[in-house]
C-alpha positions as CSV (number, residue, x, y, z in Angstrom):
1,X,-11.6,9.0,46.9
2,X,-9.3,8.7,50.1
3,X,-6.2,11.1,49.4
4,X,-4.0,8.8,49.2
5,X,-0.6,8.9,51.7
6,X,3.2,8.4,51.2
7,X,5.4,7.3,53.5
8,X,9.0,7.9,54.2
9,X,11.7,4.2,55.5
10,X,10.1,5.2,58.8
11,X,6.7,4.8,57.7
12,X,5.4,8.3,58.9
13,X,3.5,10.3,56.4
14,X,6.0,12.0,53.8
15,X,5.2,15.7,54.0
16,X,6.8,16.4,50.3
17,X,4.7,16.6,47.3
18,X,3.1,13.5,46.1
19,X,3.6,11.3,43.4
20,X,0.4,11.5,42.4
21,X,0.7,15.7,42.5
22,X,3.8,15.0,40.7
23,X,1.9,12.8,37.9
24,X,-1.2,15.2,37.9
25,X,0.8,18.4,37.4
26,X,4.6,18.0,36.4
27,X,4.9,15.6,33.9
28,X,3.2,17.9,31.0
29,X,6.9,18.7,29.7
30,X,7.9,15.2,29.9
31,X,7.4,13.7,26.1
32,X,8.3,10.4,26.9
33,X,7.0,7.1,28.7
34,X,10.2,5.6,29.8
35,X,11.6,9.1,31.0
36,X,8.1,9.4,33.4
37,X,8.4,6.1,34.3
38,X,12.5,6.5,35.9
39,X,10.7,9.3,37.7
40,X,7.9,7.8,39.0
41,X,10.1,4.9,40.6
42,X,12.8,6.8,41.9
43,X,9.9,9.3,43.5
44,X,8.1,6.1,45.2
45,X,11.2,4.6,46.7
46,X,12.0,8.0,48.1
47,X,8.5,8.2,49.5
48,X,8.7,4.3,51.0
49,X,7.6,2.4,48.0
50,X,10.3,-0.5,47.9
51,X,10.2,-0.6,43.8
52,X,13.2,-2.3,42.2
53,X,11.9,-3.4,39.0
54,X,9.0,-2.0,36.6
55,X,7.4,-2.6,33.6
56,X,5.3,-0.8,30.9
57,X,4.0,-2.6,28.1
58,X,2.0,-1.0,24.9
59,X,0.6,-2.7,21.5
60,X,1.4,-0.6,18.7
61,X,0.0,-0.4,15.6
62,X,3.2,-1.0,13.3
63,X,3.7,-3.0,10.2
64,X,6.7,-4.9,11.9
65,X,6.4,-4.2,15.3
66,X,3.6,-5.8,17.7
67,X,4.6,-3.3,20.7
68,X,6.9,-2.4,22.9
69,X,9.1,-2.6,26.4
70,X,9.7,-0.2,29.0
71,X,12.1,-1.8,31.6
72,X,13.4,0.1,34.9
73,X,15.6,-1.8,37.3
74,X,16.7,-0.1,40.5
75,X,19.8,2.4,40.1
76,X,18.7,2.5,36.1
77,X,19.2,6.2,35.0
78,X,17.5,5.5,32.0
79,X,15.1,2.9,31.1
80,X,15.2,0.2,28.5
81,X,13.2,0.1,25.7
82,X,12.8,-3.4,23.8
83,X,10.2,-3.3,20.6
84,X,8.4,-6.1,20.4
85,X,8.0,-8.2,16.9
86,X,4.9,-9.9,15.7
87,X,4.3,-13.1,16.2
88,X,5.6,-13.6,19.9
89,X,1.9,-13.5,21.0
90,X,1.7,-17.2,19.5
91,X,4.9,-18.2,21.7
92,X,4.1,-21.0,24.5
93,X,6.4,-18.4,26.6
94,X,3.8,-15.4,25.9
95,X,0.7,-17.8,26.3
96,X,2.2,-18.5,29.6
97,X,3.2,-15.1,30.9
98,X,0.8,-12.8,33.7
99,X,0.6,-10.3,30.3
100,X,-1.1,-13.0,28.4
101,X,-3.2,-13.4,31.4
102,X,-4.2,-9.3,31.4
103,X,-4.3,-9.1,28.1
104,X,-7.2,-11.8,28.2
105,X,-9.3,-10.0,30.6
106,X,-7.4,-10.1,34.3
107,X,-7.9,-7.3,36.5
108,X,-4.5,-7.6,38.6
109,X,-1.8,-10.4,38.7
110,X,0.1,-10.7,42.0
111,X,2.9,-13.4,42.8
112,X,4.7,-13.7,45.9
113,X,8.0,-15.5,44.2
114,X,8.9,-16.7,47.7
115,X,5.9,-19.7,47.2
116,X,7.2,-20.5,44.0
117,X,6.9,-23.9,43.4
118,X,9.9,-24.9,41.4
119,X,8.7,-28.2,39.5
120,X,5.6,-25.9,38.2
121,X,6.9,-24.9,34.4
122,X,4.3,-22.3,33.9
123,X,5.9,-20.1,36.7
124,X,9.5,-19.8,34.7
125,X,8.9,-16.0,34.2
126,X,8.5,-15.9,37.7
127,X,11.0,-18.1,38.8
128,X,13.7,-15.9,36.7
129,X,12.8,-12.5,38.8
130,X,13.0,-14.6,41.6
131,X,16.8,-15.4,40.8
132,X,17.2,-11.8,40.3
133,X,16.9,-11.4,43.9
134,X,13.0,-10.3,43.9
135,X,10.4,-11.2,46.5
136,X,7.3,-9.7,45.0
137,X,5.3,-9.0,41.8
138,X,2.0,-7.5,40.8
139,X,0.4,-6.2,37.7
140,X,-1.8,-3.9,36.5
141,X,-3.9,-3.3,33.0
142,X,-3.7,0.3,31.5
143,X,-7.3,0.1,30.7
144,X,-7.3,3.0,27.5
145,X,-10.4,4.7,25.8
146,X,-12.4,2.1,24.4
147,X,-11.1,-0.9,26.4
148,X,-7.6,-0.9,24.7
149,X,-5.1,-2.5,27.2
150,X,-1.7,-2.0,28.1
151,X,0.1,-3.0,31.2
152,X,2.0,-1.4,34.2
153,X,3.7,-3.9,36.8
154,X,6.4,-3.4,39.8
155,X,8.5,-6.3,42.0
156,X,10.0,-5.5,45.1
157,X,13.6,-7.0,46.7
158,X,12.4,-6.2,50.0
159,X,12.9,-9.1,52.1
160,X,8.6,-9.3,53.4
161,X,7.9,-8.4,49.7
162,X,5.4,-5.4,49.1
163,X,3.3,-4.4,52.3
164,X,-0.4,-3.6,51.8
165,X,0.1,0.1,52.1
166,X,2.8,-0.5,49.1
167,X,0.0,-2.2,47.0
168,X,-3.0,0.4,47.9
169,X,-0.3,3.0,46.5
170,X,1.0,1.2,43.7
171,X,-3.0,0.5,42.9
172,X,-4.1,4.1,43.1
173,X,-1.5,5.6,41.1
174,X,-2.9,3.2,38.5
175,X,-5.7,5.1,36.9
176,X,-3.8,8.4,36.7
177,X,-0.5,6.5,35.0
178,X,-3.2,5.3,33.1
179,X,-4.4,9.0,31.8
180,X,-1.1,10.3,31.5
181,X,0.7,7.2,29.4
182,X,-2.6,7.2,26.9
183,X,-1.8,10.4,26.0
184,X,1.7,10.1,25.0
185,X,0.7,6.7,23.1
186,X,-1.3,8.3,21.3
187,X,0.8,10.9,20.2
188,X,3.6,7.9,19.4
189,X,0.6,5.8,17.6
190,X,-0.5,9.0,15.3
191,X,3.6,9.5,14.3
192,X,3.4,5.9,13.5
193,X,0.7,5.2,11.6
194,X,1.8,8.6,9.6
195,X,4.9,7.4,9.2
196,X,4.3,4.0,7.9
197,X,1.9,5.5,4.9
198,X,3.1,8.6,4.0
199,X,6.7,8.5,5.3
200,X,8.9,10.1,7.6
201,X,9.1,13.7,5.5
202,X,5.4,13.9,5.0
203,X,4.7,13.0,8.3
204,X,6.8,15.6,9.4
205,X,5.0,17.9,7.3
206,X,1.7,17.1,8.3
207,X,2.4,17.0,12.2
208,X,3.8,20.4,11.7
209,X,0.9,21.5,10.5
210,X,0.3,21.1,6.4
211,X,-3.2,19.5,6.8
212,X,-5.0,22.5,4.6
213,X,-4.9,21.6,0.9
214,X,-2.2,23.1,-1.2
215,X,0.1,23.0,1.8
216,X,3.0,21.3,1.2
217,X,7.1,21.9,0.5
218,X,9.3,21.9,-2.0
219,X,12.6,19.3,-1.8
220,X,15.4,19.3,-4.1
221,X,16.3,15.9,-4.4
222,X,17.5,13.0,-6.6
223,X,14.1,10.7,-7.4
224,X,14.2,7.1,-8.4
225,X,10.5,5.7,-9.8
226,X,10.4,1.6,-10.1
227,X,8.1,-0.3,-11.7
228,X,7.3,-3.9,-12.3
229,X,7.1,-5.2,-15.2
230,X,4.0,-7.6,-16.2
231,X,2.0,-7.7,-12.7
232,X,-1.1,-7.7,-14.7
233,X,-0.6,-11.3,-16.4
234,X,1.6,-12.4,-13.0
235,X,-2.0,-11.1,-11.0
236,X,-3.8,-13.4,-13.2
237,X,-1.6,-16.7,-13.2
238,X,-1.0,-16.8,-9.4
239,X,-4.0,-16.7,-6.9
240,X,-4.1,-13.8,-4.6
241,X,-2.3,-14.5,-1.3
242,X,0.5,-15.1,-3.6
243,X,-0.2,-12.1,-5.7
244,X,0.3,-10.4,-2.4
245,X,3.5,-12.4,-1.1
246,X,5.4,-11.3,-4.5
247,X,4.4,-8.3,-4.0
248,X,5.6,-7.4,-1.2
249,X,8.9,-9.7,-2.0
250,X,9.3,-7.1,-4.2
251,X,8.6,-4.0,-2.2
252,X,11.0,-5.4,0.2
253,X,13.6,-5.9,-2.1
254,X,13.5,-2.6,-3.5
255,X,12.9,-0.6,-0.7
256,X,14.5,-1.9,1.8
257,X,17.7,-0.3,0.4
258,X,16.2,2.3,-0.2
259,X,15.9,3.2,3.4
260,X,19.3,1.8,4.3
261,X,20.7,4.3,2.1
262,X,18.8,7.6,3.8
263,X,16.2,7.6,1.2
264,X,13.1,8.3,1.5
265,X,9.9,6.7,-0.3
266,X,7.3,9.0,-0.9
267,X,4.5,6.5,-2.5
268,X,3.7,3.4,-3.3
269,X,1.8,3.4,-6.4
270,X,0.2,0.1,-7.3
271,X,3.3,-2.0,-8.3
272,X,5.7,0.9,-8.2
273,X,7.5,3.0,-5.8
274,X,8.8,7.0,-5.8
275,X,11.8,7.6,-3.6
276,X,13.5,10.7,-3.0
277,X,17.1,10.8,-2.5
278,X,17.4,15.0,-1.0
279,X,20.4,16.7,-2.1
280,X,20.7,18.3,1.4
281,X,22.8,14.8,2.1
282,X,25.9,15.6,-0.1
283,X,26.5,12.0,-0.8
284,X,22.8,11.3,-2.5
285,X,23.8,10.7,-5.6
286,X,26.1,7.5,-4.5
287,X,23.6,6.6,-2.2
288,X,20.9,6.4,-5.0
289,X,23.3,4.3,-7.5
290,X,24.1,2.1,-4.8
291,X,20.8,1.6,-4.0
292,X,20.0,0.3,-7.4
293,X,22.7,-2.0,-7.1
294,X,21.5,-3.9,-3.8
295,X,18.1,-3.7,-4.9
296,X,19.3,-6.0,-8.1
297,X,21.5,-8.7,-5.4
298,X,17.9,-8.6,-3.4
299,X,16.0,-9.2,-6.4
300,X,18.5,-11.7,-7.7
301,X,17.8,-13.8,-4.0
302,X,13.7,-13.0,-4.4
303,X,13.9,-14.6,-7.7
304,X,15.6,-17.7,-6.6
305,X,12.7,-17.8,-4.3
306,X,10.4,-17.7,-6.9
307,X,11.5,-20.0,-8.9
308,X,11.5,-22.8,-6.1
309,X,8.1,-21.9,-5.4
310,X,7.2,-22.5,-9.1
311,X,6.6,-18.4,-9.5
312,X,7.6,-16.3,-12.7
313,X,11.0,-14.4,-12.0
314,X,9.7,-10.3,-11.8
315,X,11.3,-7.8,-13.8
316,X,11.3,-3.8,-13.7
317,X,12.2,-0.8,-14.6
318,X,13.7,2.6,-12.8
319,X,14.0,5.9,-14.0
320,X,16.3,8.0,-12.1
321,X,16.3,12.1,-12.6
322,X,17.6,15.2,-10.1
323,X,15.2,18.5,-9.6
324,X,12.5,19.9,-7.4
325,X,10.0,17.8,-6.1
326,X,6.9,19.7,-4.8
327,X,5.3,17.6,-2.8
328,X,2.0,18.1,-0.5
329,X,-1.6,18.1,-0.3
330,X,-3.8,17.7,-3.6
331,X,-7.5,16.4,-3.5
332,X,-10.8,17.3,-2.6
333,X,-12.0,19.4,0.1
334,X,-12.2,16.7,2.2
335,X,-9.9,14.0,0.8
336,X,-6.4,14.6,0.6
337,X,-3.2,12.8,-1.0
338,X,0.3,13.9,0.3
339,X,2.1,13.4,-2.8
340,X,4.7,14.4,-4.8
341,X,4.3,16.6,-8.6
342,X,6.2,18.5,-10.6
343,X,8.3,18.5,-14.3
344,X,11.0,16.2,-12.5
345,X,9.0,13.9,-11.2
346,X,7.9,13.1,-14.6
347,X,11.0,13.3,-16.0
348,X,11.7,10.5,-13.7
349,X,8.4,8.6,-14.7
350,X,9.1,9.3,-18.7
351,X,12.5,7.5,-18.6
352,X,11.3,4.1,-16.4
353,X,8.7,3.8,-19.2
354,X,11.4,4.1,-21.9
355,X,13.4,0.9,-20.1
356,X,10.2,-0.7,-22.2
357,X,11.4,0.5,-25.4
358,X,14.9,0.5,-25.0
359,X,15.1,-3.1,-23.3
360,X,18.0,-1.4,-20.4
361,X,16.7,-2.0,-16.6
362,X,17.8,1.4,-15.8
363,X,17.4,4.5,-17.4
364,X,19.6,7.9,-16.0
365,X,19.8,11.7,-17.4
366,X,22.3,13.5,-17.8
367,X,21.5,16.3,-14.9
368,X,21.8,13.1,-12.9
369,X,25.3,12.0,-14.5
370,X,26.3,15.9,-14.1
371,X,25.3,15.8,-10.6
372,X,26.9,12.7,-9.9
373,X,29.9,12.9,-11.5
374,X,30.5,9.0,-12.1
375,X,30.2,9.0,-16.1
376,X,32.0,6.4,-16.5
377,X,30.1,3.9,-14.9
378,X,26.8,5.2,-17.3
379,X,26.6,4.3,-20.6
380,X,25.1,7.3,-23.2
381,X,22.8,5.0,-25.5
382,X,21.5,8.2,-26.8
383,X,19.2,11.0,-27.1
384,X,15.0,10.5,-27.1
385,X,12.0,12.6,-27.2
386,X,10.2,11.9,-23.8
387,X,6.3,12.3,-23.9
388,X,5.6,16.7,-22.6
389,X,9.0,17.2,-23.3
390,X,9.6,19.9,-26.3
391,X,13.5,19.1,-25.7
392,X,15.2,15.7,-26.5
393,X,17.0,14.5,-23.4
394,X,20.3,12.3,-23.6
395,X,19.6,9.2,-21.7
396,X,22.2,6.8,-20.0
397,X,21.8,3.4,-18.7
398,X,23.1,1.8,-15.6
399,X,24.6,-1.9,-17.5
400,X,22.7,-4.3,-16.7
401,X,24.3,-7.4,-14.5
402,X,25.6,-10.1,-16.7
């Protein structure tokens, strides 16, 4: 391939290192896209590239995000990053937009926003850089292992917009910001998709390094298990998209303040959840009990919901204990769970089972009430033998809304 040339306002050949030298072989200590990318445009205006806006744009795969923004205007010291929410794609804005276009199979989108023809409403994106003072805008996929696309583009507010030597730069640099962006996306992706099914501690875990079974940690943490109550006979009255809508509804309700309130949920088990509540956070204890308390005002809305819909209203239970949590890899040789075991877990799992028997929404012991130091707001409704336990344990119950 022609080497290609940089060239200083004068437009003689720039004798400092190249951008794409630069790209190649001094952005391996760079972790981030939108750090690279305030380089790369301040490094092409000061080798004659006239770039005062660019763009990145990457899909994700994220339960509530559809991708993301990288935005760089000209004197930016940092770039701007927008996430992007499902859904947009089915905008009439999107549908319009040059993405759309390279999304759907366009090799390069170029505009000169001086022709705009103002009455045409399918050049509105356009028409707004040109207001921004722009001249000038092209686009390029990021075509990715195994024709996954993404998208790089740059505008100009150079009066005679971007020469051809701008655009055979701009072009060439293409395939190597191509190489270097898909491997920090990946690395973004694989945090991601950890995160959103084991959670942010285990995925800490594992990307340190716990992979080998048995491998794992040991937190000391307050732990809330929930469950709901009757999801078998609510599976079989409702059919299944709507099985799936109230579950979630009540994953949302519950969790949701979960995280809000540093928590962390460790698993999802069928229709129940196990958070962790670490007692490195000196204020866990409040954070758990408050917690409960939004989850029931969330509930309370979901259940509104429900009933104008014509659903059942859900009930549950939660067990709340304090101890070690070991939690880590357990399975097969080639088939592992990150999960969490131990005697408090099950303490935890013993008392939301006894809100069954006992007919109270949640269940507390007292190494809880010891370590939370709110009494008064528990109520002591007694001591019971819990199922592996050669010990009764006094149990105390959160009261129940009126």
């Amino acid at each position: 391939m022609e080497e290609t040339r940089f060239y200083n306002e004068a437009g003689s050949p720039s004798n400092q290192h190249s951008v794409v030298h630069w790209l190649l072989h001094e952005t391996q200590n760079e972790r981030f896209l939108d750090d690279i990318l305030v380089q790369l445009c301040q490094r092409l205006n000061a080798a004659g590239v006239p770039v005062a806006r660019s763009t990145m744009h990457f899909r994700t795969l994220h339960p509530q995000w559809l991708g993301a923004r990288i935005l760089w205007r000209k004197g930016m010291v940092h770039a701007r990053f927008n996430s992007i929410a499902h859904g947009v794609e089915a905008t009439r804005q999107f549908q319009l937009s040059p993405l759309n276009t390279l999304y759907e199979g366009a090799s390069e989108i170029r505009k000169v926003l001086a022709n705009l023809d103002a009455s045409n409403t399918s050049d509105v994106f356009f028409s707004e850089l040109r207001r921004d003072g722009l001249t000038d805008y092209i686009a390029w996929p990021l075509s990715f292992t195994l024709g996954t696309r993404h998208i790089v583009t740059f505008a100009t507010a150079s009066r005679s917009g971007f020469e051809d030597r701008h655009i055979k730069t701009l072009s060439e640099l293409v395939p190597i910001l191509t190489l270097v962006s898909e491997i920090r996306l990946k690395n973004v992706l694989a945090r991601t998709l950890l995160e959103t099914y084991v959670g942010t501690h285990a995925s800490e875990q594992i990307l340190a390094g716990a992979t080998t079974r048995g491998s794992g940690s040991t937190v000391r943490a307050a732990i809330m298990i929930c469950d709901l109550r009757e999801f078998t006979a609510i599976s079989d009255s409702l059919p299944r998209d709507d099985v799936i809508e109230v579950l979630n509804g009540f994953f949302d309700a519950i969790g949701g303040p979960v995280e809000r309130n540093d928590g962390e949920i460790l698993k999802f088990m069928g229709d129940g959840l196990l958070a962790i509540f670490p007692l490195e956070n000196a204020r866990a204890s409040d954070a758990l009990l408050e917690t409960i308390k939004e989850g029931r005002r969330e509930m309370a809305r979901f259940n509104e919901e429900n009933m104008s819909k014509g659903r059942p209203t859900l009930r549950y239970g939660t067990g709340i204990h304090v101890g070690d949590v070991m939690y880590g890899n357990i399975g097969s040789r080639k088939r592992l769970d990150f999960t969490a075991i131990g005697p408090a877990v099950n303490i935890a799992a013993r008392l939301e089972n006894l809100t069954k028997r006992v007919g109270r929404s949640v269940l507390v012991s007292r190494d809880f009430v010891a370590l939370a130091g709110n009494q008064a707001e528990l109520e002591c409704i007694g001591s019971f033998d819990l199922r592996g336990l050669e010990d009764t344990i006094d149990v105390y119950a959160l009261p129940d809304p009126e």
